[in-house]
N, C-alpha and C positions, 0 to 999 in steps of 0.2 A: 450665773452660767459662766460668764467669766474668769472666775476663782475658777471651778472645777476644769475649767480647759487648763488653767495656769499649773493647776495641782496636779493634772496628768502627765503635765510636758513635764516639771519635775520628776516624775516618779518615772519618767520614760527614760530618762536623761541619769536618774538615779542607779537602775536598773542594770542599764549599758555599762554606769563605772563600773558597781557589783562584778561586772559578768567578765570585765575586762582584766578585773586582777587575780582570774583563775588562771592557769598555764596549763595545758594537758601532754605529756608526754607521751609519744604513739612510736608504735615499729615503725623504722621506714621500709621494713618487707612487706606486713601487713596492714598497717595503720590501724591496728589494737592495742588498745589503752595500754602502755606498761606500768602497773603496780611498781611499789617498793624501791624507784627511784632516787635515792640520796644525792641533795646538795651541799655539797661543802665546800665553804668559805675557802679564801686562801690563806687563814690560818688554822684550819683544822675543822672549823665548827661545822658543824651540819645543821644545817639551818632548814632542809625540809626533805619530807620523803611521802614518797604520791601515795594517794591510795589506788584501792580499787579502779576506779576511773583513771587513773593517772593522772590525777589532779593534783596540783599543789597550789597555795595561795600566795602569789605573787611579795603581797604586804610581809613575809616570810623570811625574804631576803635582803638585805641588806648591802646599798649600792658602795659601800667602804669594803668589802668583803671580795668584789674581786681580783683576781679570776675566779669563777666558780667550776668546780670539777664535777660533773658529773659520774655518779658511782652507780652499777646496774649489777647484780648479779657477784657483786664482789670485785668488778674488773673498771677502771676509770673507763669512760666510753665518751667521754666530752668534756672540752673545757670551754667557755662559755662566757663574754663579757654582760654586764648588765644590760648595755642594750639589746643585746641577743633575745632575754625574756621581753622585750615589746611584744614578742610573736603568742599568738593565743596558743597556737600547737606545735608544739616541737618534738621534729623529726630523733630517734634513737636510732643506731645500731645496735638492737638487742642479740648479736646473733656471735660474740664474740668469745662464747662461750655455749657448747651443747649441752643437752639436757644431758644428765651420764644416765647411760643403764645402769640398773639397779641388779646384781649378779643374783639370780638365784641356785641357792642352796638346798640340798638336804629336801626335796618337794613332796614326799609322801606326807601327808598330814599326819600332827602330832598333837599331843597336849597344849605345845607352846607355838607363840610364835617368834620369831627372835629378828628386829631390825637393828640392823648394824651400822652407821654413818657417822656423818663429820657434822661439828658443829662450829659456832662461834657463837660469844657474848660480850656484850659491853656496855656501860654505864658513862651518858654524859650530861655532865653540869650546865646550866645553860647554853648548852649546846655544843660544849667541848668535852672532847674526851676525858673520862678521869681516870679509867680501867679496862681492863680487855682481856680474855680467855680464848682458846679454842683448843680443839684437840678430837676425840675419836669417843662416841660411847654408843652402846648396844642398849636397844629396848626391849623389857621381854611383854608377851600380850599373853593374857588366855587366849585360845583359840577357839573353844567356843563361845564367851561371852563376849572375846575382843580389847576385853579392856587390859589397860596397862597394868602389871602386876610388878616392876621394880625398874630402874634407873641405872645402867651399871658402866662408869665413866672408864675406857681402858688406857687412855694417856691424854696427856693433858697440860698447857702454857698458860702462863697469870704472867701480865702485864702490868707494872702501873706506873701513876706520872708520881714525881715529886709533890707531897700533897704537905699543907702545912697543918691541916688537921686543927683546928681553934674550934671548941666546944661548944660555944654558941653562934659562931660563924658557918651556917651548914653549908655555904658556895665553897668553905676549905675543906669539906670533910675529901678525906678519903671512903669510897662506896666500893672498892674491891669485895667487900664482903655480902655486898647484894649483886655481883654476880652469879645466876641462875643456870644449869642445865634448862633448856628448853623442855616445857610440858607437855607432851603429847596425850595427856588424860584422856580427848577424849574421841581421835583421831580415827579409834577404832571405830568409831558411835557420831561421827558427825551430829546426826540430829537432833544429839543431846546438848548442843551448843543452842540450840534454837528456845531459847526462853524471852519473857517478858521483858526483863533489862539488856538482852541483845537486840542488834537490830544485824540482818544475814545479808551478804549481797553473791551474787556469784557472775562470772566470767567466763566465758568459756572461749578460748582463744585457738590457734591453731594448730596447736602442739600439747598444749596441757587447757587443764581446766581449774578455776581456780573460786575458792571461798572466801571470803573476808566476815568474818565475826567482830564485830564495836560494841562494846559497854562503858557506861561512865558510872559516877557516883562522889557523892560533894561535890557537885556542881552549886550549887545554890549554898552551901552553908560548909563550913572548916569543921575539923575534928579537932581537938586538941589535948596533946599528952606529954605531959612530965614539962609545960611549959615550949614545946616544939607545937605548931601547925601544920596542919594536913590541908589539902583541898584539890579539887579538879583532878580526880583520879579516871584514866581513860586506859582502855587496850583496846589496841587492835591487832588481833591472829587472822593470817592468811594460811590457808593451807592449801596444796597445790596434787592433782590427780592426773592419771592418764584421761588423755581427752576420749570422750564420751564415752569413760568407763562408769562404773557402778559405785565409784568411789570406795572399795575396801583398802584396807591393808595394804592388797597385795598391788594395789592401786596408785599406793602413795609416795607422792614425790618429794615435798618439797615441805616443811615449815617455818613461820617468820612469827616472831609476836613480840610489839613495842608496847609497855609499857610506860606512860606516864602521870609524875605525882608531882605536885607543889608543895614546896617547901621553904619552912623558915620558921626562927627562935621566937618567941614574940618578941625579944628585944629588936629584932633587926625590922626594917621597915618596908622588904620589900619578896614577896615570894622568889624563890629560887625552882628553876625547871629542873627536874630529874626525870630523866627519860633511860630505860632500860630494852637494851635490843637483846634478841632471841634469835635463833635460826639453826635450823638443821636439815641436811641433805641424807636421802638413807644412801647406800651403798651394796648394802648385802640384804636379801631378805631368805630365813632360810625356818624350817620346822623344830623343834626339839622334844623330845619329852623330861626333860631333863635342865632345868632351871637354876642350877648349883655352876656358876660361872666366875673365874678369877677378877676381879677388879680392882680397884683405888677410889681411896677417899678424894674426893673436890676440895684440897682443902686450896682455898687463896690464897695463902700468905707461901704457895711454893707453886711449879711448877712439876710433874712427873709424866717421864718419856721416857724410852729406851729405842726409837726409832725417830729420824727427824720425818714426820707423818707430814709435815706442813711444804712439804716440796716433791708432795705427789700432784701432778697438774689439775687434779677435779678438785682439789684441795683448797676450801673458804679462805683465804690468808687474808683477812684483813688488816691484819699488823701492817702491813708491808704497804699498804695504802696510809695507815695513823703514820706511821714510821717517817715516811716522806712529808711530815708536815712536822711532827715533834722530835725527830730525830736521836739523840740518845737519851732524851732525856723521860721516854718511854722503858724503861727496864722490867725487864723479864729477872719473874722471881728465879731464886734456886733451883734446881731440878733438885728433887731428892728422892730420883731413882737413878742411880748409876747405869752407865752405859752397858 
């Protein structure tokens, strides 16, 4: 009887650490969990970002790393010393930044449908920046099946660092070219996200409403090809709606999806994190029957603009947050579309 008191008081005692090295991020207008909170170190790295709950795990951050800046919505909204996170729940200003209206266009229904917004992406190596995108692209839908029928990028910035690029060294590669447009597959059909290997959560806050979609795979066991390693592949897509709407289309606000993968040569002895961020805001939503639209190839290795789009104020600029940590040594490819 003894032991079992002895074994409780441990496990009570166990329990409590567990619980204490969560941190929950909340409004201070509403004290609603805020999702998609980014920490980053004070040289750059992003060392965590909340989910659904607003949770991060404290074990995450690293106390050599401050000051910590907190990033919300694309906008720093806090800086933050280590002892700061003793607190289980911390207070945000999430409000430093309004939801934008979404302009509608063109409302007579059509064949198509056509969402117009701003994006941004980027690619970091254990938790440091290696590359960075953003720029303006148009989604076109059927309209009556809903689903995505093409991708069409209208301008567009490629960022990257100094990388030394050594072949079996993957922490040097350059990942510019796994810079991604954001997927909206299947944005028009939510509930086609709901499979056996997801797991769904949702949120409904006071201004929007919001999904969170999780999948892994190689968890338990590595892939391995041409001599490289794979393992512990995870995503997490949030997609974000008018609050207590019906969730369509005409609904949607907001998307975000992190992916990440473990990586390394088998020569090397230690997995390497690669994590891929995703995000796109619409801007325009409008009808068309008519699917034949001007656009540009994504390519990486340049940048193409004809308007500086990234100093319009609804405008994702996360550069300008990397930028203040890597400062030139962040370089923006060519443009090679003339002004």
């Amino acid at each position: 009887m003894k032991r079992n008191h002895l074994l409780l008081a441990l496990l009570i005692f166990l329990s409590g650490f567990i619980q204490a090295q969560t941190i929950t991020f909340v409004s201070d207008q509403t004290n609603k969990p805020l999702p998609k909170v980014s920490v980053f170190g004070n040289d750059g790295s992003i060392l965590a970002f909340s989910d659904i709950d607003g949770k991060i795990d404290k074990q995450q951050l690293d106390p050599s790393k401050e000051k910590f800046q907190l990033v919300y919505n694309n906008f720093p909204v806090a800086t933050l010393s280590y002892s700061d996170f003793s607190q289980e729940v911390i207070k945000i200003n999430d409000q430093v930044k309004e939801i934008e209206t979404v302009v509608i266009k063109n409302t007579k229904p059509a064949k198509y449908i056509f969402i117009k917004g701003n994006f941004n992406a980027y690619v970091t190596v254990n938790n440091k920046l290696n590359s960075y995108a953003d720029g303006i692209v148009i989604y076109i839908f059927d309209n009556k099946t809903k689903k995505l029928k093409s991708t069409n990028v209208e301008q567009y910035r490629v960022y990257r660092l100094n990388i030394k690029n050594e072949k079996k060294e993957t922490a040097s590669w350059d990942y510019g070219n796994s810079l991604q447009l954001p997927k909206l597959k299947n944005v028009g059909n939510p509930e086609e996200y709901i499979t056996k290997r997801n797991t769904i959560k949702e949120l409904k806050g006071d201004r929007k409403d919001q999904i969170e979609v999780t999948g892994a795979a190689l968890k338990e066991k590595e892939f391995s090809l041409f001599g490289f390693r794979f393992y512990d592949i995870r995503t997490i897509l949030n997609m974000s709606f008018e609050k207590g709407s019906e969730k369509t289309l005409k609904d949607f606000l907001e998307y975000n999806e992190v992916a990440f993968v473990k990586l390394k040569h088998k020569s090397e002895p230690n997995y390497n994190q690669i994590i891929l961020y995703n995000n796109f805001y619409p801007t325009e939503f409008s009808f068309s029957n008519d699917n034949d639209i001007e656009k540009v190839k994504f390519d990486k290795d340049n940048s193409s603009y004809q308007t500086k789009f990234w100093q319009e104020p609804s405008f994702p600029d996360m550069q300008t947050i990397f930028s203040s940590f890597f400062k030139d040594d962040l370089k923006e490819q060519p443009n090679k579309t003339k002004n």
